[in-house]
N, C-alpha and C positions, 0 to 999 in steps of 0.2 A: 609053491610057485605055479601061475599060471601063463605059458612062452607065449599065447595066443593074446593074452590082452596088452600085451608092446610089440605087436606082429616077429614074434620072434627075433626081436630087434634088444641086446641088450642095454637099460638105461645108462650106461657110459656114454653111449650114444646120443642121446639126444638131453638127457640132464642139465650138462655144464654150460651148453649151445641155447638150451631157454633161459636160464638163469646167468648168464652174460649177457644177453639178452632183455634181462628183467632190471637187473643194475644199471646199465649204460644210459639212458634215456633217463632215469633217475637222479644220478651225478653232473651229469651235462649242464640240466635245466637248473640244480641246484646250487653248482658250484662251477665247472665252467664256464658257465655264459655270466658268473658275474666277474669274474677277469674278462673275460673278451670283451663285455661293456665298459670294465674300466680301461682296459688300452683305448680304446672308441672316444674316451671322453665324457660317458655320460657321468651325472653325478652321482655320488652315493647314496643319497634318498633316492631318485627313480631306482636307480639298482634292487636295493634292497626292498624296495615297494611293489616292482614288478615281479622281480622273483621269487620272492615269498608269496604273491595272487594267483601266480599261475600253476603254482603247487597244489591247490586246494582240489580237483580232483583226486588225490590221493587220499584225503579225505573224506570223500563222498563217496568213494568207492562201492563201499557196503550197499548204500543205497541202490543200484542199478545192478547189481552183481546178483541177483536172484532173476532181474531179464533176461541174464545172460542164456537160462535155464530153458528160456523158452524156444528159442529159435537156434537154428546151427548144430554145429559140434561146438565144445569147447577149443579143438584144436584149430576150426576155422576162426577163431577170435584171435586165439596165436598169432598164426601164419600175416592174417592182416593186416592187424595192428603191428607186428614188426616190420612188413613191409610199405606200410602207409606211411609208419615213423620213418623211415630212411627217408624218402622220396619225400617227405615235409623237412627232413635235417637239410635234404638239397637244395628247397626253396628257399631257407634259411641262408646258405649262402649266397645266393644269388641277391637278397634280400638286403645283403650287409653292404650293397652297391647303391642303394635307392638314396635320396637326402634325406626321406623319415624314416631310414629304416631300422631304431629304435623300435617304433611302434609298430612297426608288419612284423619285426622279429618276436615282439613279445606275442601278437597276435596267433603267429604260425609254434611258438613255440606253448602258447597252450591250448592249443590243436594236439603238440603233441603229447602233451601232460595227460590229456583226454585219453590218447588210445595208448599212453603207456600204462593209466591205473586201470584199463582194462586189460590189458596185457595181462598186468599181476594177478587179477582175479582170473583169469582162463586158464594162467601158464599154473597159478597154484591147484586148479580146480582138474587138469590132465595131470597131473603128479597126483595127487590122489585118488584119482577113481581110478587108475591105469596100474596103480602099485599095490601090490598088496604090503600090508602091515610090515611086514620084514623088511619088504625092499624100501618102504619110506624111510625106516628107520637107519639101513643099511648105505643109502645113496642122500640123507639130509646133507653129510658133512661139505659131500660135492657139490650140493646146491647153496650152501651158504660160502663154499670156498670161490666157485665163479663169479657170484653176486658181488662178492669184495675185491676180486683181480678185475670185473668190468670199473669198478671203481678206481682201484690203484691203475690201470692204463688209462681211463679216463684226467684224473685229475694228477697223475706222473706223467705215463709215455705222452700223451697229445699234451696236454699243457708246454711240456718239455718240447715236444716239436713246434710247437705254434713262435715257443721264444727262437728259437734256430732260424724257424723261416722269418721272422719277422727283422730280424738282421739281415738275411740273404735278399729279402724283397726291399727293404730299405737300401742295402747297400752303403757304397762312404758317404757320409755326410760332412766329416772334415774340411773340407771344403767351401761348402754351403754358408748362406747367411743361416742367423734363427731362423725367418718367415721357411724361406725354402727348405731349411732341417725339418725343422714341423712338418709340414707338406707331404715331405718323403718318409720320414715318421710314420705319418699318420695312413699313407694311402698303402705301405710294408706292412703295418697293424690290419689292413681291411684284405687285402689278398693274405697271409698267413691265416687270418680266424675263417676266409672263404674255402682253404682248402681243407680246414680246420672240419669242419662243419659239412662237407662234399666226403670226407672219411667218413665220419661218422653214419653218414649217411649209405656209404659202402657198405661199412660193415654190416647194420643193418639190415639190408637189404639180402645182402649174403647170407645174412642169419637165417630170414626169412624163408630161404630159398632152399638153404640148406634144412632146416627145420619142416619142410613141406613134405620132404621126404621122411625123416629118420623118427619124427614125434610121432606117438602111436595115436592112434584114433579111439576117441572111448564109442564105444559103440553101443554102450547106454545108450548113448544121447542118441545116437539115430534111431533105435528102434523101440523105446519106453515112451508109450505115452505122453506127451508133456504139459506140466499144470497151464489152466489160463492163465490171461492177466488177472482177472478175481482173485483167484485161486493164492499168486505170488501176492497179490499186495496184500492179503489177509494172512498169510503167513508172515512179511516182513512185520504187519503189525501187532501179530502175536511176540514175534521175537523181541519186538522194542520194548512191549508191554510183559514181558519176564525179565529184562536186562534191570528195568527199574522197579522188581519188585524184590531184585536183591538187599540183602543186609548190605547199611554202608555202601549203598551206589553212589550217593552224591558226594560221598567224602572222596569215595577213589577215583571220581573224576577229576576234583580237584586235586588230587594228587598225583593225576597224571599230568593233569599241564601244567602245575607246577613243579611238578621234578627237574623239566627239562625247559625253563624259565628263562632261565639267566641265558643259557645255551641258545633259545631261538634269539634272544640279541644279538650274541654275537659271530653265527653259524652263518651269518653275508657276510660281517664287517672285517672279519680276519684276513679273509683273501684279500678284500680293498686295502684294510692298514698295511698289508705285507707289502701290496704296489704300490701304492702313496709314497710321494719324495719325502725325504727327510724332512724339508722345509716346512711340509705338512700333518709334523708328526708321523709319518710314518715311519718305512724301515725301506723300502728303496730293492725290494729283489726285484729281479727281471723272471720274465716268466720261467726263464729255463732255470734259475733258483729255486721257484717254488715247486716246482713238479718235481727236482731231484727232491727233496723235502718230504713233500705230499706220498711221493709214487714209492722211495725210497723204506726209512725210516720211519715213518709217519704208518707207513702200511704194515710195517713189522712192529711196533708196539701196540695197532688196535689188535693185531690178530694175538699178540702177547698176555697184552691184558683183558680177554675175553676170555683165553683161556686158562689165565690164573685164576680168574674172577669167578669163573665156573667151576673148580675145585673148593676153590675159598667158601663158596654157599653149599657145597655139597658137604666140605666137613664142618661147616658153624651150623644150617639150614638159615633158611633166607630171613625168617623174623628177625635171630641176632645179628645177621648179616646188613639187612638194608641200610639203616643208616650209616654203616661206614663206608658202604658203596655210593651213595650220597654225597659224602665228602671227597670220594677220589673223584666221583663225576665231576665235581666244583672245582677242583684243584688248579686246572688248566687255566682258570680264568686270573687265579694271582700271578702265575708265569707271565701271559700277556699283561697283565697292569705293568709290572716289572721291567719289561718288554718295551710298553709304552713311553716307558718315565726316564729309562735310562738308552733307549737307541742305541741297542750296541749293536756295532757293523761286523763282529764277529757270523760270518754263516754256522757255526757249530754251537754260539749260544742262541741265537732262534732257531737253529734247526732242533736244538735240547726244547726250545717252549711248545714246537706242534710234535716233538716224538710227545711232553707230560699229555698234552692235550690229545691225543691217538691215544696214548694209554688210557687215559682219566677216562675217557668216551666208552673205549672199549670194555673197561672194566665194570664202569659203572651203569651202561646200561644194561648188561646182564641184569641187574635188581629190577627195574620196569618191565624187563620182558617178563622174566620169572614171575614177578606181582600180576602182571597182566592175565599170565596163563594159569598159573595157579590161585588167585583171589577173587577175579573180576569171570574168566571164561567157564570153569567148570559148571555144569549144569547141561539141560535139555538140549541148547541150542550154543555149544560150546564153540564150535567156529565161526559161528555166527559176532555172537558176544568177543569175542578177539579179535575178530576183524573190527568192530565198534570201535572198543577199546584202542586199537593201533590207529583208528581216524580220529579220535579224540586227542591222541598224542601227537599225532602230525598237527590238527591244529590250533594245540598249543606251542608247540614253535612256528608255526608262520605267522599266529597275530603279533608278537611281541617281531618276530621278523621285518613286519610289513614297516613297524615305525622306528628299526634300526638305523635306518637310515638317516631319518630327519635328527633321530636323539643324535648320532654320531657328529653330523652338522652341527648342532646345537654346541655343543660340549668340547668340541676335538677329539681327538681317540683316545688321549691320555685320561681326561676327566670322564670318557663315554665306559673306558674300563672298568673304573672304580666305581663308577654308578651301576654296573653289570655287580661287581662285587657284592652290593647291596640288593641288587636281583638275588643273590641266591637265600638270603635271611629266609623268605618262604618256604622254599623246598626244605632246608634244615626244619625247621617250623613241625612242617605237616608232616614230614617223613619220620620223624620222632616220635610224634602220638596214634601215628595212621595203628587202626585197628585191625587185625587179622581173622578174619571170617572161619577159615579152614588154616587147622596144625600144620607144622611142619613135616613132613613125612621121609621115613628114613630114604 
């Protein structure tokens, strides 16, 4: 242990405070903001078209995360970029008052996609140089545990409050014709997602604030020499050009975006069919249904079956393993057809189809991270090549994402499921033959 490189500061401290931090801005843009556009009204193709484009920073990541190298600390990319992101969640709200403000929201919101996927690359890049080997190992569990509680208050506690307020700011409408219910409706929906999105923005900022103090400083970065720009971009292009002179690179790329296939279909369309009236196929919860849902149960079966799933590969090893983690990833997707076909208003039998689909998720991508790190990363430039690998897999769900929307329109949700069912044929497919580069090891 060395006390001097976390200024004597121990990582309890400032760990769970980046990586709540690293989550929150991720779930929002993903999965919040596509309820809060459908209370709004928009339709389900913009939804699912914009939010799945403005993801792609996360993506690209890799790309620009070697400039990070050049200038600053790492800790000043932190600090930043979380307080940049709060203070853009703010404009955000203010934004959901404009007539277009659709389009300034999707605008501002990937503004913030931008300085969230650099976030990720800072906030991973000070956890590493600042820890030694032990304490990485000893403080991972805290960093993946915050990263999924900024999720479960994300899309539980604030979803769950935005339904609260949007009653309290609507008020009676009994009263009312239709035209004026609507009206008040709608303008209860636009101050609840504003105060919605003004939190978010707090927190934030808090984070920020609080993190300015307590995150350690790598002081590498201020006193090592640092490469040019020549220098990084002939290194990034060394990296590219070892990535692809692996055995089996082009199979495992397609096997990474096909794994997770069928899932970027329907990873918009679930929040919208859960909101959608019955008349529309849907299932008719109110927000504060899905967040007890989501935030609830939904949270305690991915954290359930992640780590069953990680026992299950460690006594099979992951070659015997993958394909039946495969099929539990897929499984989720018959629950919703079921879901679709039969609308039952019971809240404990849809609340039973997102605990399979938490579980099937949680379970089963343990197998893609695992193949990732162990098939695709090992070699020279290992964190390099996983980071790759992780923007390859983001954007094989956001393409299939971007046109969930229109196929949903097209089909209704009930026949949009079953055509999802037929998305998974691939992943079984390739997952079945995919070739193992490197053993199992005990």
């Amino acid at each position: 242990m060395e006390p001097n490189k976390t200024n004597g500061r121990s990582p309890i401290s400032w760990v769970p405070t980046l990586y709540f931090a690293m989550g929150m801005p991720f779930v929002v843009l993903n999965m919040v903001c596509v309820l809060m556009f459908k209370g709004l009204d928009v339709s389900d193709a913009q939804i699912a078209l914009w939010t799945s484009i403005i993801m792609f920073p996360w993506t690209l990541k890799p790309l620009w995360s070697p400039l990070l190298e050049m200038y600053k600390t790492k800790k000043f990319f932190v600090i930043v970029t979380q307080i940049a992101t709060g203070c853009i969640f703010g404009l955000v709200a203010l934004a959901l008052h404009l007539p277009d403000f659709f389009a300034v929201c999707i605008a501002l919101l990937a503004v913030i996609a931008l300085s969230g996927a650099t976030h990720d690359v800072a906030a991973d890049g000070v956890y590493m140089a600042t820890l030694s080997n032990e304490d990485q190992a000893r403080y991972i569990g805290w960093q993946g545990a915050f990263y999924n509680i900024a999720k479960i208050a994300a899309t539980g506690g604030l979803v769950m409050l935005a339904g609260v307020l949007i009653k309290h700011f609507t008020g009676d409408v009994s009263t009312l014709d239709a035209t004026a219910a609507a009206i008040a409706k709608r303008q209860g929906t636009v101050m609840a997602w504003t105060v919605i999105m003004a939190v978010i923005g707090l927190i934030m900022v808090l984070l920020g604030l609080y993190n300015a103090k307590f995150v350690p400083a790598d002081h590498r970065d201020a006193s090592a020499e640092r490469p040019g720009f020549k220098e990084t971009m002939v290194e990034l292009g060394n990296v590219f050009v070892d990535l692809f002179r692996k055995r089996h690179i082009i199979y495992y790329i397609f096997f990474i975006i096909l794994y997770r296939f069928a899932e970027g279909f329907v990873m918009k369309i679930v929040p919208l069919f859960l909101k959608a009236d019955r008349a529309n196929q849907g299932l008719g919860l109110s927000e504060e249904q899905i967040g007890l849902c989501y935030g609830t149960f939904g949270a305690a079966a991915f954290v359930i079956g992640s780590i069953l799933a990680g026992y299950y590969v460690a006594h099979r090893g992951l070659q015997k393993s993958l394909f039946s983690l495969c099929c539990v990833f897929n499984l989720p997707f018959v629950a919703y057809t079921l879901l679709a076909i039969y609308q039952p208003e019971s809240l404990w039998l849809i609340g039973g189809g997102i605990v399979l689909e938490y579980f099937g998720y949680g379970f089963g991508f343990v197998g893609l991270t695992l193949f990732m790190m162990q098939q695709i990363a090992p070699g020279k430039h290992q964190m390099a090549h996983y980071a790759f690998a992780s923007g390859i897999m983001n954007l094989g769900v956001m393409l299939p994402g971007m046109l969930s929307g229109y196929v949903s329109d097209w089909l209704g949700y009930r026949d949009f499921f079953v055509f999802v069912l037929v998305c998974t044929i691939p992943a079984f497919l390739i997952t079945w033959f995919v070739p193992f580069t490197y053993p199992d090891k005990k």
